[in-house]
KOLNUBA-314879 format. One record per residue (C-alpha): residue number from 1; x negated, y negated, z negated. Coordinates in steps of 0.001 Angstrom, whole numbers, plus 524288, in hexadecimal, padded with zeros to 5 digits. Last residue first. Example, Ala and Ser with C-alpha at 12.3 -4.5 7.8 and 13.67 -1.06 7.14 Angstrom:
! residues 2
REC   num       X       Y       Z
REC     2   7CA9A   80424   7E41C
REC     1   7CFF4   81194   7E188
This chain:
! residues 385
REC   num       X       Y       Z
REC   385   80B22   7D488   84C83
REC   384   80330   7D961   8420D
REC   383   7F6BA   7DA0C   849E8
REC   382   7F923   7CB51   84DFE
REC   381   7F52F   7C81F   8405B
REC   380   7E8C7   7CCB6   83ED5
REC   379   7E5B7   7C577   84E54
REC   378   7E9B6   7BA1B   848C6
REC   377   7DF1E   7BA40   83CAD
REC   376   7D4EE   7BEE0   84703
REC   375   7D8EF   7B48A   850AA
REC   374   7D9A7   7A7E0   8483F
REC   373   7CB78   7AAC5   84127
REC   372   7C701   7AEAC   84F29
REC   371   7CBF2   7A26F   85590
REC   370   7C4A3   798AF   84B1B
REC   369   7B833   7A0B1   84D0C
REC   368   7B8C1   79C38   85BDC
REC   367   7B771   78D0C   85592
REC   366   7AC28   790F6   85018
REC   365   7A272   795F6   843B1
REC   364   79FB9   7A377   846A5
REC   363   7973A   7AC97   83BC1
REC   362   7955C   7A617   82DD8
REC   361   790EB   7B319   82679
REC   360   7962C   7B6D7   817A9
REC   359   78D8D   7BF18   8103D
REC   358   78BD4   7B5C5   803FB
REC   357   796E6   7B7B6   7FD6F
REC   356   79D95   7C369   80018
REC   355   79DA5   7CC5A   7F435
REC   354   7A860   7D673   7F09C
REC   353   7A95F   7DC33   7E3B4
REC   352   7A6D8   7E4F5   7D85F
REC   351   79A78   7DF0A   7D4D9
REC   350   79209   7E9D9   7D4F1
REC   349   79904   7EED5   7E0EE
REC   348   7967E   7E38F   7E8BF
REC   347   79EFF   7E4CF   7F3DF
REC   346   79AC2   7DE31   7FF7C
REC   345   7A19B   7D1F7   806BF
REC   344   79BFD   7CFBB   8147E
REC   343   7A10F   7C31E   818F0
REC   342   7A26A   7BCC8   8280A
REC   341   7A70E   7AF84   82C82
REC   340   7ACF0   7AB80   83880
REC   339   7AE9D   799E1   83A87
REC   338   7B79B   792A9   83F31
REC   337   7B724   784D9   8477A
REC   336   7BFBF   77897   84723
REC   335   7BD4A   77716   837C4
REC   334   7B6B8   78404   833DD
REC   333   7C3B8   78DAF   833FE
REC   332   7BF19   79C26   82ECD
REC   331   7BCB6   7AA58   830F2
REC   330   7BB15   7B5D4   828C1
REC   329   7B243   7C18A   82AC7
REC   328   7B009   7CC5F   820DC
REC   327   7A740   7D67E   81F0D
REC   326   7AE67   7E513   81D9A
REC   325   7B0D5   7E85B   80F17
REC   324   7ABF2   7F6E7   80F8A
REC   323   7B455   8010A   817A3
REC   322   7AF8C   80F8E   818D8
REC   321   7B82A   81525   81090
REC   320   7B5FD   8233C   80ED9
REC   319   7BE80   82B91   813F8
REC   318   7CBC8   83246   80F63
REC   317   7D6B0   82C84   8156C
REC   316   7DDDD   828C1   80907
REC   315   7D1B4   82353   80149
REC   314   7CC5B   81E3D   80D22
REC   313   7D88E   816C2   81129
REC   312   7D9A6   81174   804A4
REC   311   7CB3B   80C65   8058B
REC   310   7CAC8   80652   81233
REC   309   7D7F4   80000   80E77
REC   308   7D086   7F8E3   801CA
REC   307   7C549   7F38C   80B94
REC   306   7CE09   7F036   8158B
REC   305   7D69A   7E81D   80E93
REC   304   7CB1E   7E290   808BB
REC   303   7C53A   7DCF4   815BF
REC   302   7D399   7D704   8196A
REC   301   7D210   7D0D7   80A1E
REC   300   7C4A3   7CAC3   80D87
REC   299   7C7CE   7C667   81952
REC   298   7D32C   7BEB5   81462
REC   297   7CE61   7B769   80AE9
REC   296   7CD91   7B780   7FC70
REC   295   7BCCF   7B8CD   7FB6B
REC   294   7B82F   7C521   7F6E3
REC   293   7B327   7C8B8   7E98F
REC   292   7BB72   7D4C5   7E617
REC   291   7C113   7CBCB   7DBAE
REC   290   7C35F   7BFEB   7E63B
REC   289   7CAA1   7C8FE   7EFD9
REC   288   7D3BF   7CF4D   7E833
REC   287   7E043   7C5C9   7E7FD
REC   286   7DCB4   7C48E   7F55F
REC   285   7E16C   7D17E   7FAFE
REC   284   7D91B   7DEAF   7FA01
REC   283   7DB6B   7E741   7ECC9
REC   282   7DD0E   7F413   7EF1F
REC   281   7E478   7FD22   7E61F
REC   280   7E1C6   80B5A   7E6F9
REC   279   7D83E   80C07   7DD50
REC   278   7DDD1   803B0   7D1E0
REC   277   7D7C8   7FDDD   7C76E
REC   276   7CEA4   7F505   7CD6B
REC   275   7D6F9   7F44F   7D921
REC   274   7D01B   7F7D2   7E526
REC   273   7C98C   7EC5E   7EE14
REC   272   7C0C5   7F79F   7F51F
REC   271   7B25A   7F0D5   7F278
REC   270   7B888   7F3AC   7E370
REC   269   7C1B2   7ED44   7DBE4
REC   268   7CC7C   7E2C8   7DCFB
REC   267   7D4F9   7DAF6   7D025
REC   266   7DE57   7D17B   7D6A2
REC   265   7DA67   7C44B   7D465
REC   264   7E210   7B48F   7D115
REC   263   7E1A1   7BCF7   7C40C
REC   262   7D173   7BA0F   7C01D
REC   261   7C9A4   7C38C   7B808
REC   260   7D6F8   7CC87   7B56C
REC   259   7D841   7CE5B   7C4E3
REC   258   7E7D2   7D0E1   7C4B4
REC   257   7EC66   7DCE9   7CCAC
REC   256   7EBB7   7E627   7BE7E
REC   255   7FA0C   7E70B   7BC40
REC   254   80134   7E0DA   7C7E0
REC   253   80998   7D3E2   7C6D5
REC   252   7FD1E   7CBF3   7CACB
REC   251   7FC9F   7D49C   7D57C
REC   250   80AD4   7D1D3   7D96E
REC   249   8088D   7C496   7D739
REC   248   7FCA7   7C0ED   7DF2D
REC   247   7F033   7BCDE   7DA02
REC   246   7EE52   7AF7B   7DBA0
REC   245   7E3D3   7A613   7E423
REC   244   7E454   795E1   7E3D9
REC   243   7E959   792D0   7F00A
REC   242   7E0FD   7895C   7F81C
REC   241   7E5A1   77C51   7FB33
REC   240   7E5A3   771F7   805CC
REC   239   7E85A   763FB   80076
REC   238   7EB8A   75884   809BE
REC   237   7EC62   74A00   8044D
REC   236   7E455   74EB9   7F9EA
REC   235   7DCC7   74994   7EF7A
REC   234   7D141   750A5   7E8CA
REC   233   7CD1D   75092   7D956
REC   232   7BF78   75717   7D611
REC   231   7B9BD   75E35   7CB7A
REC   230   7C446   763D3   7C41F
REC   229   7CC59   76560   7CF42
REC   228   7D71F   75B12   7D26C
REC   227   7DD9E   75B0C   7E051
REC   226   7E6F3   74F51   7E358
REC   225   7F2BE   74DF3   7EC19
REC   224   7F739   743D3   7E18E
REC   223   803D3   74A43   7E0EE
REC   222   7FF8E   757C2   7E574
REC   221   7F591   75687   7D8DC
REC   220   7ECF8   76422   7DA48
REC   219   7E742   76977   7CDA8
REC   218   7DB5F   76DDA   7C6C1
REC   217   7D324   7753B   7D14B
REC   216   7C7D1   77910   7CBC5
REC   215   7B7CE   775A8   7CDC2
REC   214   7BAE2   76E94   7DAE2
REC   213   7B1E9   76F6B   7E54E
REC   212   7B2F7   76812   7F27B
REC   211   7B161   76909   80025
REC   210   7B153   75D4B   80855
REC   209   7B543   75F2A   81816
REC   208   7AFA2   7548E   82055
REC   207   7AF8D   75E23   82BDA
REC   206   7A068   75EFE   82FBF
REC   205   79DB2   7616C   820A0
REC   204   7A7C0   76A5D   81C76
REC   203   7A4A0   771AC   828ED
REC   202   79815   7719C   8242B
REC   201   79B5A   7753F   816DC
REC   200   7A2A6   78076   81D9D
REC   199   796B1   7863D   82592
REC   198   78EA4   786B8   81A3B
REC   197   7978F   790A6   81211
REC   196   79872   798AE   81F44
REC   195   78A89   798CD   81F9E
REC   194   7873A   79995   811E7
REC   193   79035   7A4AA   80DCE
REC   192   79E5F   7A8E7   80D65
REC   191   79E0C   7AA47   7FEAD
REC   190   79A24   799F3   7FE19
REC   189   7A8E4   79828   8027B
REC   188   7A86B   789D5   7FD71
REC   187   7A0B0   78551   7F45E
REC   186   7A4EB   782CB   7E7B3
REC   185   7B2C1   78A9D   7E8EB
REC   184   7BE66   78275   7E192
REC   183   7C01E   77BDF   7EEA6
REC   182   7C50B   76C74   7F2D6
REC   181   7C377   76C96   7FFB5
REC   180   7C3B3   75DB2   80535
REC   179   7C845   75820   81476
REC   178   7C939   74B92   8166E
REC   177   7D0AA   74652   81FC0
REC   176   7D371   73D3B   82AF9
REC   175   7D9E4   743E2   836C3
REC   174   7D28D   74227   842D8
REC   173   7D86E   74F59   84AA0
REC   172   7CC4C   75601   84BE0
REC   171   7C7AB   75074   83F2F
REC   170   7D38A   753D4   836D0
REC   169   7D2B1   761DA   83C3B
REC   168   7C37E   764E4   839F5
REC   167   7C495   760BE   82A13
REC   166   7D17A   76850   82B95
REC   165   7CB6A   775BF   82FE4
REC   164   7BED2   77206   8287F
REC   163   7C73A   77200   81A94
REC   162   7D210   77BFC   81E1F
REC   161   7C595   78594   8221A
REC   160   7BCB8   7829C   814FD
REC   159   7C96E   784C1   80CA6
REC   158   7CC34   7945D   81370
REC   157   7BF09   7979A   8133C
REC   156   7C2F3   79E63   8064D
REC   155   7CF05   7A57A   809F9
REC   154   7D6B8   7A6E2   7FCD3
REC   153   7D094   7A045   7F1B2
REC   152   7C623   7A49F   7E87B
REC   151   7C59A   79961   7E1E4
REC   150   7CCC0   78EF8   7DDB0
REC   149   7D5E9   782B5   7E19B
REC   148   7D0A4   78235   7EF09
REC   147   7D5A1   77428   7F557
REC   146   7D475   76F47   80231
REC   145   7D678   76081   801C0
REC   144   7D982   75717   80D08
REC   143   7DAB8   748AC   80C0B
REC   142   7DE3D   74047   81581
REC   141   7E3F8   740CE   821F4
REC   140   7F028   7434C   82B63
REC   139   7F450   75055   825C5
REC   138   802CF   752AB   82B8B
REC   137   7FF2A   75EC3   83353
REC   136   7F5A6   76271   8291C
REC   135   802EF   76230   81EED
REC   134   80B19   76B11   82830
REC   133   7FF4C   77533   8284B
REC   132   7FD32   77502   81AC2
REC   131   80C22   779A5   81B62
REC   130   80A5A   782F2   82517
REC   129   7FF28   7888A   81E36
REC   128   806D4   7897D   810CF
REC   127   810EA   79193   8163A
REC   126   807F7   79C08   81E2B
REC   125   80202   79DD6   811AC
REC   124   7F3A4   79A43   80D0B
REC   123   7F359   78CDD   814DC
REC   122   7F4EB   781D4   809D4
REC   121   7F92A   77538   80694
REC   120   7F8BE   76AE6   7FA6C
REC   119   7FE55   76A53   7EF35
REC   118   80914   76E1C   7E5B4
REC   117   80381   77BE9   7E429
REC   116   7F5DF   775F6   7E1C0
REC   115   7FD47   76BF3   7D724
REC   114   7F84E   77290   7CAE9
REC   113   7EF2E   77EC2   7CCB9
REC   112   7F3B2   78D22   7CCC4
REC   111   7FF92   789A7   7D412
REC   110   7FA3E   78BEA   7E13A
REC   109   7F840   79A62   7DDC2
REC   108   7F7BD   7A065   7EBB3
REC   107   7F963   7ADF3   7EA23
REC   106   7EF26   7B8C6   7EE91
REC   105   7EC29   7C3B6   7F7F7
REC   104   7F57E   7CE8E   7F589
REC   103   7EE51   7DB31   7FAFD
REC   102   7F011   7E5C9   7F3A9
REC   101   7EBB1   7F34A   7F9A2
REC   100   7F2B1   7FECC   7F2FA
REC    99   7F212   80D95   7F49A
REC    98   7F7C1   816E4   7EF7F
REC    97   805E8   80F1E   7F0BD
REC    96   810F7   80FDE   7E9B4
REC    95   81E09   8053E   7ED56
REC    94   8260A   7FE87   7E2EA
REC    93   8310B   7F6B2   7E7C4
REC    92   837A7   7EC29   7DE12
REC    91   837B7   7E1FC   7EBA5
REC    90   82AE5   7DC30   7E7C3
REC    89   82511   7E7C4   7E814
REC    88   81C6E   7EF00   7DD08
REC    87   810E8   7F683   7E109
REC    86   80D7C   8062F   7DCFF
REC    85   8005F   80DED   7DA44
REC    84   80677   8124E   7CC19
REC    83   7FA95   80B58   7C5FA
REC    82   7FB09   80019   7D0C7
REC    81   8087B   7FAF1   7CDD4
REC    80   8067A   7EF76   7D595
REC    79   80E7A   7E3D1   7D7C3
REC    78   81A56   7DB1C   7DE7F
REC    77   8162E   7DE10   7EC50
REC    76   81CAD   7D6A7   7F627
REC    75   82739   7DE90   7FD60
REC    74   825FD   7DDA7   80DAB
REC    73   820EE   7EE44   80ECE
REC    72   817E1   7F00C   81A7D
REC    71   81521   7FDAF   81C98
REC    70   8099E   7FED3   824A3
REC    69   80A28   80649   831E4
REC    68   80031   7FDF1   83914
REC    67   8055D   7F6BA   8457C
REC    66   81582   7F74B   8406B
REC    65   81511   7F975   831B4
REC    64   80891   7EE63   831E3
REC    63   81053   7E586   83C06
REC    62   81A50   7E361   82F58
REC    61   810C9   7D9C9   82AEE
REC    60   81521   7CF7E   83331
REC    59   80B30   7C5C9   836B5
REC    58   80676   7B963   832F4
REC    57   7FDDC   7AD42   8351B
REC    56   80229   7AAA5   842B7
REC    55   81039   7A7A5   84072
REC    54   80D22   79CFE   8366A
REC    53   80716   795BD   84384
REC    52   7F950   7930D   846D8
REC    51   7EF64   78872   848D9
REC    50   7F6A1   77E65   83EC7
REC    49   7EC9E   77C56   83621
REC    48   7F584   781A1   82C59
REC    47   7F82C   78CCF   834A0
REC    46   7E9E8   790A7   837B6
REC    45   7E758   79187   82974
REC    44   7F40A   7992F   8277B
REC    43   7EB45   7A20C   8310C
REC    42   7E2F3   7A6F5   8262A
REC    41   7EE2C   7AC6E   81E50
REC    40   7F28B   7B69A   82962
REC    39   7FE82   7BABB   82446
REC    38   806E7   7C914   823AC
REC    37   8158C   7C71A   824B7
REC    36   81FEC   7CEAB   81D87
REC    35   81CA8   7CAC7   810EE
REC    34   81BE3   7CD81   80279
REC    33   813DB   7D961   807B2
REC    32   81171   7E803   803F0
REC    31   80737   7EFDD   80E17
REC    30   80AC8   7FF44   80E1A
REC    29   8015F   807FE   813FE
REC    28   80920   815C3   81608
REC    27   7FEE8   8214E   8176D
REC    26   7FCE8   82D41   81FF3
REC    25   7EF7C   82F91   82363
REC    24   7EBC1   83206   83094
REC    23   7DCBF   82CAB   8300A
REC    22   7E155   820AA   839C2
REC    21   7EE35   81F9B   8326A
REC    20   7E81B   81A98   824DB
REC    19   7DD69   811D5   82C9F
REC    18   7E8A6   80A4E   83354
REC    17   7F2DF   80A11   82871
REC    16   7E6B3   804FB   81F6F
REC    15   7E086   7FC15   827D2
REC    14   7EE00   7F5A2   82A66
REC    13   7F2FB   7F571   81D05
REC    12   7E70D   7F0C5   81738
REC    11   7E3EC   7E4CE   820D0
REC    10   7F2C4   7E135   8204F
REC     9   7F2A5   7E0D3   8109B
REC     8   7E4EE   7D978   80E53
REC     7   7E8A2   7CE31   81B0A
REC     6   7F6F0   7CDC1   8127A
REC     5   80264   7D5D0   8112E
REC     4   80049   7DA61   80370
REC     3   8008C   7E797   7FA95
REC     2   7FB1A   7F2D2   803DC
REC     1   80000   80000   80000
């Protein structure tokens, strides 16, 4: 059973119906969603900026019974019952499973700091990026502030594109702005290594972009359209914001789903994202990625998927798994360019997770990398249609 719709859910369910039917073994993979619809998060980027349509950030999940022979059940998960292998549905249903994959990314907890929910615009829901949309539309100058609450935060680069995107926008089109990030993180994606870290301050540089470190966010005034941080105060006449990270309810609502160190986490073990109590639960969507030391993006969770599937299907087919955490390549927006990126986490077992800083490469930086970033995260889609 595969607990989640998202990039973690689809990437399970279709390696796993595929590699489970290729040795002959009969099996029912399950995937449990609130929704019917599966969503591309990265291209709500592309919607804000208006380069693409709500329509081309999602497909129907349903494609999965029809292309891949998954059972695709529309009845958000409620919770986990893991000692009697069994989840809770929304609906009162119970379903047991012998296997089970959760992959529930995280909440968006703007109310964890005063005036954040109030304020401001965002593109983490198809919602929200027509809406920051609407506002760019209407922006005519002044002040722009891109504000990261805290750390870890979902899609790291994600602050450093929205910042040269715009800085490159307003000039093409002679719009007088300033553009400021305002970031919990120090420096900014230092993980990713010195050439990619290099190659934003420059774009920083050529585009008039400011970056800026606060040492914690204290509140956001929607009245005032100010930012105060205990370090620095910011005014707005546009503010951009980053969701502070949750654990989602239903794992909150499960014994033993709650990282006891730190509860925005969902407790993960092992180069195979198990359960630490529980064998035959894999851990692979957001809410794990900062404890198995990975970054909250979507590469990372696609690469865990496969990972925690390689496993099950090893343990029911009979071979040894021959799948380590594959290297992983993201790209990004750089202004009016993009740029292609390339990781290669590996487990340390001595600490009991994943490390990544430090091998990350800077590969294309160019207007062509632009097109591949929109093509491979269209092409995903179009195999569910």
């Amino acid at each position: 059973m595969i607990a989640g719709g998202g990039v973690g859910g689809v990437a399970a369910a279709r390696f796993l119906s595929g590699e489970l039917a290729k040795h002959g073994v009969e099996a029912e993979v399950t995937l449990v969603s609130d929704r019917p619809v599966h969503y591309m998060p990265p291209l709500f980027f592309d919607v804000a900026m208006g380069e693409a349509s709500p329509e081309e950030t999602r497909a129907p999940l349903d494609a999965l019974e029809r292309r891949f022979g998954v059972r695709v059940l529309v009845d958000p998960l409620a919770g986990i019952e893991a000692g009697e292998n069994m989840v809770r549905l929304a609906s009162g249903r119970t379903l047991e499973y012998d296997y089970l994959i959760v992959a529930l990314g995280t909440t968006m907890e703007w109310s964890k700091y005063p005036g954040l929910a109030e304020a401001g615009h965002h593109n983490y829901s198809e919602e929200g990026a027509v809406r920051l949309r609407e506002e760019l539309s209407r922006f005519r100058g002044g002040d722009v502030v891109i504000l990261v609450p805290e750390t870890p935060y979902r899609c790291g680069i994600y602050p450093f594109e929205v910042a040269t995107v715009l800085g490159a926008t307003f000039r093409r089109r002679g719009i007088e702005a300033s553009v400021k990030i305002l970031s919990a993180d120090p420096k900014p994606v230092t993980p990713l290594g010195p050439d990619i870290h290099g190659m934003w301050y420059e774009a920083f540089e050529e585009l008039g972009v400011e970056f800026v470190h606060h040492k914690g966010l204290e509140e956001v005034d929607p009245e005032r359209r100010v930012v105060r941080a205990s370090n620095v105060e910011e005014r707005f006449d546009l503010l951009i914001k980053v969701p502070p990270p949750g654990l989602p309810e239903p794992l909150r609502a499960s014994e033993g789903f709650t990282l006891e160190s730190d509860p925005r986490w969902a407790p993960v073990r092992g180069a195979e994202f198990r359960h630490p109590k529980f064998d035959n639960v894999f851990m692979v969507g957001e809410h794990s990625m900062a404890p198995a030391g990975l970054s909250l993006a979507g590469v990372f969770v696609h690469n865990a998927a496969f990972v925690a599937s390689n496993a099950i299907a090893a343990e029911v087919v009979g071979y040894y798994p021959g799948y380590s955490y594959p290297t992983a390549t993201c790209a990004g927006y750089l202004g009016d360019r993009a740029f292609l990126g390339h990781c290669e986490p590996r487990y340390n077992r001595e600490l009991g997770k994943y490390e990544w800083g430090g091998r990350c490469y800077l590969g294309m930086v160019s207007s062509l990398a632009r097109f591949l970033k929109f093509g491979f995260y269209k092409s995903w889609l179009d195999t569910l249609k």
